[in-house]
TIMI-2910 file (N, C-alpha, C, CB; in pm, 1 decimal, decimal comma, always signed):
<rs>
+----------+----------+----------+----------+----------+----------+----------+----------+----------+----------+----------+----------+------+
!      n_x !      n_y !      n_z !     ca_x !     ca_y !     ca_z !      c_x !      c_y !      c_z !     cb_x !     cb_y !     cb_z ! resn !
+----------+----------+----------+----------+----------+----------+----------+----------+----------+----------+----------+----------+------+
!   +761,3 !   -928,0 !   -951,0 !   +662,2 !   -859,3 !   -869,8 !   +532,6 !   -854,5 !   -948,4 !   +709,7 !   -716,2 !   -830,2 !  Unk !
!   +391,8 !   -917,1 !   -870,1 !   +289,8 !   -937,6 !   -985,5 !   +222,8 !   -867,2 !   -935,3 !   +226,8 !  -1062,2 !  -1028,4 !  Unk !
!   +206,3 !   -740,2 !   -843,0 !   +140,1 !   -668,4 !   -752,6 !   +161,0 !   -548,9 !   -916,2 !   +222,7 !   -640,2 !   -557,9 !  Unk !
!   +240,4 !   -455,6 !   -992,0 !   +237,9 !   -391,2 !  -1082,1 !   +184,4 !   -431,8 !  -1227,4 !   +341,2 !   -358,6 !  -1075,5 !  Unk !
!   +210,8 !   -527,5 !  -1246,1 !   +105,8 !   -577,0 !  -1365,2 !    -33,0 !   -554,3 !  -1334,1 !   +114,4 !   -732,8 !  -1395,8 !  Unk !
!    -55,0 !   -609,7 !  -1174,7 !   -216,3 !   -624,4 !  -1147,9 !   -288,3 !   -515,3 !  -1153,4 !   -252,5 !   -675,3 !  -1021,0 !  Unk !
!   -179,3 !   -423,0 !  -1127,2 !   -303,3 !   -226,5 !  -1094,8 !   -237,3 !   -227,1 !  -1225,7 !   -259,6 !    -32,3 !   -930,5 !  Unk !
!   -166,0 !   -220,3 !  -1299,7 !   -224,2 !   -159,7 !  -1469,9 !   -267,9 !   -225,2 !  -1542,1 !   -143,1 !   -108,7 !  -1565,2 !  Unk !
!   -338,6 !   -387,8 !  -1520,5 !   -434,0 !   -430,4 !  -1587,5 !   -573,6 !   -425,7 !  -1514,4 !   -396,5 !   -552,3 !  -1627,7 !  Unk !
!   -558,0 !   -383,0 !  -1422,4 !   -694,4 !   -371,6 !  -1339,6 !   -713,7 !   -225,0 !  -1346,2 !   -690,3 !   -429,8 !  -1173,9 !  Unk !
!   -654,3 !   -116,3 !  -1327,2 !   -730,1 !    +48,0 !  -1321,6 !   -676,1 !   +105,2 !  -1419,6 !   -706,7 !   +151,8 !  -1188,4 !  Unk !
!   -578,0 !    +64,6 !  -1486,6 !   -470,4 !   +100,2 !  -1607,5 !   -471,2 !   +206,1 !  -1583,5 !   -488,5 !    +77,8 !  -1755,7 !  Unk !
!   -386,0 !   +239,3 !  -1500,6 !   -273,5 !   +342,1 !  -1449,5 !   -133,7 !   +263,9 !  -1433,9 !   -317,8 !   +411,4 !  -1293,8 !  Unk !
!    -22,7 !   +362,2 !  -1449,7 !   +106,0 !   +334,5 !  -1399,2 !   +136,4 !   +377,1 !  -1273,1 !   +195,6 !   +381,4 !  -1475,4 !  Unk !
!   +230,6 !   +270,6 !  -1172,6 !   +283,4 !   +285,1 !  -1039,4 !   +361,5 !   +383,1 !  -1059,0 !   +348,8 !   +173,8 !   -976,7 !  Unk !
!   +370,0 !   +511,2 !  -1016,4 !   +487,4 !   +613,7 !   -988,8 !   +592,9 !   +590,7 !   -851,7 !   +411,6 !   +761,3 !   -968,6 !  Unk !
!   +491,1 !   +559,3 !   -744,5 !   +555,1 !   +608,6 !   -641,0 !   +493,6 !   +488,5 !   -503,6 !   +512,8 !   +789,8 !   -629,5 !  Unk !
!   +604,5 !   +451,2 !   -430,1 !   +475,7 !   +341,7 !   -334,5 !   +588,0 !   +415,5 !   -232,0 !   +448,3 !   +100,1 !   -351,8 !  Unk !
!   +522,7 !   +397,1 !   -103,3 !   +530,1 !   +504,2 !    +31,8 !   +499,2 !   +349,2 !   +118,5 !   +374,8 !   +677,0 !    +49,1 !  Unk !
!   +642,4 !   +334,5 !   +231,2 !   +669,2 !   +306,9 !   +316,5 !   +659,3 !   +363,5 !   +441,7 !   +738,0 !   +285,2 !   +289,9 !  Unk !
!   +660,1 !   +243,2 !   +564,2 !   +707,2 !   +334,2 !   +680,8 !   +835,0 !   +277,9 !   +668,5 !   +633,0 !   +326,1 !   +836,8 !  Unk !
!   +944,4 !   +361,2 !   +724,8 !  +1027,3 !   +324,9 !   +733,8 !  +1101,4 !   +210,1 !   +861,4 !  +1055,4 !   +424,1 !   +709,8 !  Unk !
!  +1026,9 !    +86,3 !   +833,2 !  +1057,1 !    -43,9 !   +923,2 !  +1137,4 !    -96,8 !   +832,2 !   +934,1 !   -147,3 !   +971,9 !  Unk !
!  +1268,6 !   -157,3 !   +900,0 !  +1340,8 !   -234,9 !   +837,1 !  +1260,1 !   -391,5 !   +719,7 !  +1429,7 !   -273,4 !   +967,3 !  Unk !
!  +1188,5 !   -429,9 !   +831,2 !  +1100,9 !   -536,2 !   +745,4 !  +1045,9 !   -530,7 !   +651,2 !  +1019,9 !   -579,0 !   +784,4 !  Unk !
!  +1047,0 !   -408,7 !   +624,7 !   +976,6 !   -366,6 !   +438,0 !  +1094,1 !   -317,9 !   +297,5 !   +854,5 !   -183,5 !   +456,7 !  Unk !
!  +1219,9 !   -327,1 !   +400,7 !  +1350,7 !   -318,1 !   +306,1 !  +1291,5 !   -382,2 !   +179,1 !  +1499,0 !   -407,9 !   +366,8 !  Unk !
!  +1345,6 !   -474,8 !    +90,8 !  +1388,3 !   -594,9 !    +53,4 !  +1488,1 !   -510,3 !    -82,1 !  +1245,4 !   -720,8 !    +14,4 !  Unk !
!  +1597,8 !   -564,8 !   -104,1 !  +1662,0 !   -499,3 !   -192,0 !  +1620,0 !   -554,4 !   -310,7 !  +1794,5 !   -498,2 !   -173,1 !  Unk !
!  +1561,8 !   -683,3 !   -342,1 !  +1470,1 !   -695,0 !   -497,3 !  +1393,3 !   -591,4 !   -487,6 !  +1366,4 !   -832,5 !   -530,1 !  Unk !
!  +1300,1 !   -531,9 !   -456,1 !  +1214,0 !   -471,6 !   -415,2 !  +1324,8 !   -293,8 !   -478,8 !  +1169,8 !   -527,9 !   -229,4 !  Unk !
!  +1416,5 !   -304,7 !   -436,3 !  +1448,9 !   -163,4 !   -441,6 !  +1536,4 !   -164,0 !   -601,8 !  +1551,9 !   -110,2 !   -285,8 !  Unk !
!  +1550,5 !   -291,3 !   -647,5 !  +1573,6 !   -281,9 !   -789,2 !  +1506,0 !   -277,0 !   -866,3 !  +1623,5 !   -345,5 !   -832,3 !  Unk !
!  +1411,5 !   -360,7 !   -861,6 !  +1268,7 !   -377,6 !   -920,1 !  +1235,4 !   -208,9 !   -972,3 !  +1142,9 !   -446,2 !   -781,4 !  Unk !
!  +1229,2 !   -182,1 !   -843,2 !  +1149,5 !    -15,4 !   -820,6 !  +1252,8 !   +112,9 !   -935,0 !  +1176,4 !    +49,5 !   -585,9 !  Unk !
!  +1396,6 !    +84,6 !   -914,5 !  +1490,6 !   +169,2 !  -1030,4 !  +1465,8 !   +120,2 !  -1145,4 !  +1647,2 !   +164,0 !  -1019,5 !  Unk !
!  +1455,6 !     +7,7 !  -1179,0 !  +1411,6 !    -73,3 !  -1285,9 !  +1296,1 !    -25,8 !  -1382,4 !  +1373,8 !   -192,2 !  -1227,8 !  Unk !
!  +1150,4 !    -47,3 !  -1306,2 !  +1077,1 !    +25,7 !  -1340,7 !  +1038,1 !   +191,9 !  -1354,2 !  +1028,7 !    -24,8 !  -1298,7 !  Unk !
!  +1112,1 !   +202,0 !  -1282,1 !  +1118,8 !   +424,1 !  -1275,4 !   +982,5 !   +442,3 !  -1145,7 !  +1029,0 !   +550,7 !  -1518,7 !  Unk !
!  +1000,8 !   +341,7 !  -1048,9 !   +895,9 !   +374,5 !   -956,0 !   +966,2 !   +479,6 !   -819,2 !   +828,9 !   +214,7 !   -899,6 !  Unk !
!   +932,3 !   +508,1 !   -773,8 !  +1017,1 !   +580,3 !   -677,7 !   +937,1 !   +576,1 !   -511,7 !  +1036,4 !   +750,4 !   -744,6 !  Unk !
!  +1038,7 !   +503,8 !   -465,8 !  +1020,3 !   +428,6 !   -316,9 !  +1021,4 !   +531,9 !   -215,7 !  +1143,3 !   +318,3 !   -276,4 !  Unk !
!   +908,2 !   +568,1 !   -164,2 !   +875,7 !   +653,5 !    -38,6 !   +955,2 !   +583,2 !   +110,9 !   +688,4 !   +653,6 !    -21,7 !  Unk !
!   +983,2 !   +609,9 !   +145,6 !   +998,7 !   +561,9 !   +342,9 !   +985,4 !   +699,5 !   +403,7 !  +1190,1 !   +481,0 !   +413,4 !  Unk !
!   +904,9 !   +660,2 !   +560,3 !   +851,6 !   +816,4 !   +565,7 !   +917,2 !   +777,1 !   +739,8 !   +626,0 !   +870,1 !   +522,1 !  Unk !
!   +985,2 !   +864,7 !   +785,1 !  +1065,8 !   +873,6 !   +897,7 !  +1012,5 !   +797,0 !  +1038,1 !  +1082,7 !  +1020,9 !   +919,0 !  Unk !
!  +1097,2 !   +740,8 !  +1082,0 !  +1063,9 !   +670,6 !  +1238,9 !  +1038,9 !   +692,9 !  +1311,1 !  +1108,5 !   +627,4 !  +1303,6 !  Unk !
!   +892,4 !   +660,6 !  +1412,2 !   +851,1 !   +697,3 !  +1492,7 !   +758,0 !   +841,5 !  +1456,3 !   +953,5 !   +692,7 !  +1572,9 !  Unk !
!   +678,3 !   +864,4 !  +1366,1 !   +625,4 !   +996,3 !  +1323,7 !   +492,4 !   +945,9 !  +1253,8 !   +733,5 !  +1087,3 !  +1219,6 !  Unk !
!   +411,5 !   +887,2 !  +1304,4 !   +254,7 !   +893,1 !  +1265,3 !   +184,8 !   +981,4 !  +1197,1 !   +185,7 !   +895,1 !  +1358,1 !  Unk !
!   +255,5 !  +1142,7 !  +1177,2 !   +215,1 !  +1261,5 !  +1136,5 !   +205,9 !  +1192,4 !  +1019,5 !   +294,5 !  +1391,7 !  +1153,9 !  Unk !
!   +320,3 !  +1096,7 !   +939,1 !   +295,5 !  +1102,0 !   +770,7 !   +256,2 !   +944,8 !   +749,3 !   +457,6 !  +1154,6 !   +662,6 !  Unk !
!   +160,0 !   +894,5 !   +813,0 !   +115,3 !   +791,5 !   +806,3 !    -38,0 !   +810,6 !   +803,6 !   +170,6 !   +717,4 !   +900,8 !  Unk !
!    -80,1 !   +949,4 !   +798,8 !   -246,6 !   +986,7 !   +805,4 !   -310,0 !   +936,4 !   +728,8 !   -292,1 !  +1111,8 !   +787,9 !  Unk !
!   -260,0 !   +920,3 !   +563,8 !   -326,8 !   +866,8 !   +498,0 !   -315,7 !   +727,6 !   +504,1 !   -315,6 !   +913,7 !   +399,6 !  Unk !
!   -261,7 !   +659,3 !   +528,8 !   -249,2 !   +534,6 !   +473,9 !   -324,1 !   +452,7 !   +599,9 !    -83,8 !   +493,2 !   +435,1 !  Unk !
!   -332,2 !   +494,1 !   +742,3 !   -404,8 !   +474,6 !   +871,2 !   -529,5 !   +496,4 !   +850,9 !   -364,5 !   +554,0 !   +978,8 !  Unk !
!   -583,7 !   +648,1 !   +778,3 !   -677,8 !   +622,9 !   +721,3 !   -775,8 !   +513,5 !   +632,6 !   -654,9 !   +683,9 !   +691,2 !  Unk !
!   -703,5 !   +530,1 !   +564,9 !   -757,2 !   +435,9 !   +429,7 !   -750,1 !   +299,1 !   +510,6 !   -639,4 !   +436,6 !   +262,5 !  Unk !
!   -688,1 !   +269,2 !   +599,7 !   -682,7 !    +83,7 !   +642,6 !   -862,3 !   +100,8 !   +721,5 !   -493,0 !    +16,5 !   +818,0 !  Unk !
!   -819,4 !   +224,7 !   +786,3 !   -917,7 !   +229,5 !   +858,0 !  -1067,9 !   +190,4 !   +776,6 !   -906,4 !   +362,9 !   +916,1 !  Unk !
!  -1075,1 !   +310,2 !   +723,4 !  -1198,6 !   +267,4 !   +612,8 !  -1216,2 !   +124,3 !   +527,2 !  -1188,4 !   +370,8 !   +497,7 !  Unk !
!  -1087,5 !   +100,2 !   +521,0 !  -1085,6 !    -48,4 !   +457,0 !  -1183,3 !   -180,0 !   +558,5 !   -894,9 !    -97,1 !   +451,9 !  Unk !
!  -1122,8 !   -172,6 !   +660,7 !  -1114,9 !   -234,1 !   +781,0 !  -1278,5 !   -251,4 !   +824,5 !  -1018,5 !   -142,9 !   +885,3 !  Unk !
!  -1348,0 !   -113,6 !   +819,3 !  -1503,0 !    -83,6 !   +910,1 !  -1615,1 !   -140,0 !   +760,1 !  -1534,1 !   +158,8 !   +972,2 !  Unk !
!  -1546,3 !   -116,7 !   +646,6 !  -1599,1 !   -151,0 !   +556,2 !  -1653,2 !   -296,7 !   +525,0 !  -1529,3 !   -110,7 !   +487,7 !  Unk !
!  -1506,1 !   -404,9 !   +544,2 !  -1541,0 !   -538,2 !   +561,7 !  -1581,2 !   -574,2 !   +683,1 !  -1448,4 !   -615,1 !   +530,0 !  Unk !
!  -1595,6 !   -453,8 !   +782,1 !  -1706,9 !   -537,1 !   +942,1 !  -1835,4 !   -547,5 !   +881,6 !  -1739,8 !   -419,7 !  +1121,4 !  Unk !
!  -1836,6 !   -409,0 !   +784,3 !  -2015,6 !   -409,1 !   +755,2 !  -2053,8 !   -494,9 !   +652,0 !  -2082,1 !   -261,5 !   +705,0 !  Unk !
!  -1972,4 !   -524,1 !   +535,1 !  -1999,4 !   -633,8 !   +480,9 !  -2016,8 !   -829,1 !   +547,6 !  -1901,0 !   -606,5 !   +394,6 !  Unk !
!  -1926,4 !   -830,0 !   +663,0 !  -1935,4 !   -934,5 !   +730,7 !  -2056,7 !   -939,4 !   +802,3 !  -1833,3 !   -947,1 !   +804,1 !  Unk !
!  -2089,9 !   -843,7 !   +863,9 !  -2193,1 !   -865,3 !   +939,5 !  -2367,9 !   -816,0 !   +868,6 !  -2144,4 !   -784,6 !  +1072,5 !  Unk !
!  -2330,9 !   -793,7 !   +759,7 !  -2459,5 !   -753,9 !   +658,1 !  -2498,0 !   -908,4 !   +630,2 !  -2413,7 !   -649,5 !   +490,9 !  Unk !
!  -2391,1 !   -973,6 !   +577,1 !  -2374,1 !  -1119,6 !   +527,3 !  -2427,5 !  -1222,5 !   +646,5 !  -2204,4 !  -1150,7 !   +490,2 !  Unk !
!  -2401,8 !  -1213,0 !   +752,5 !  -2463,3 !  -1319,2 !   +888,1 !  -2581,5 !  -1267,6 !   +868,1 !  -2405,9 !  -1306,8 !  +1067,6 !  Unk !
!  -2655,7 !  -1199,3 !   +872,5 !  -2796,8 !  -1169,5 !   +887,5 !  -2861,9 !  -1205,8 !   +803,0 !  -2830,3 !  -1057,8 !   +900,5 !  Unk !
!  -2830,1 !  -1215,5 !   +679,7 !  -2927,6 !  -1251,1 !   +579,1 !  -2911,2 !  -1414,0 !   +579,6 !  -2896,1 !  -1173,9 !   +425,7 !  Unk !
+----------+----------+----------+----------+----------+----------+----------+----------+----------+----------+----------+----------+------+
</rs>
């Protein structure tokens, strides 16, 4: 997994904790060894409940309006 090397050579912090929804498609059992392995501890946050998805809907969100305004800052010039 080269996604944990990359954030502690890029913000050098350690991964504690990564937060799922709980969709089968985000299983992967490497993924859930990996995670005991390292001492990370795997969130899944209950089905069908948007309540605990605020942040992370958020943040896409802002992610999302951020690269419209960079895209369209970029056509104009």
């Amino acid at each position: 997994m080269l996604f944990v090397p990359l954030i502690k050579n890029q913000f050098g912090v350690v991964i504690k904790k990564l937060r799922f929804h709980n969709a089968t498609n985000y299983y992967i059992y490497a993924l859930d060894y990996f995670s005991q392995k390292e001492g990370i501890i795997l969130e899944y946050s209950s089905v069908y409940t948007p309540q605990q998805n605020v942040d992370a809907e958020w943040k896409n969100r802002h992610l999302l309006e951020q690269t419209r305004y960079l895209l369209i800052k970029n056509t104009r010039n």
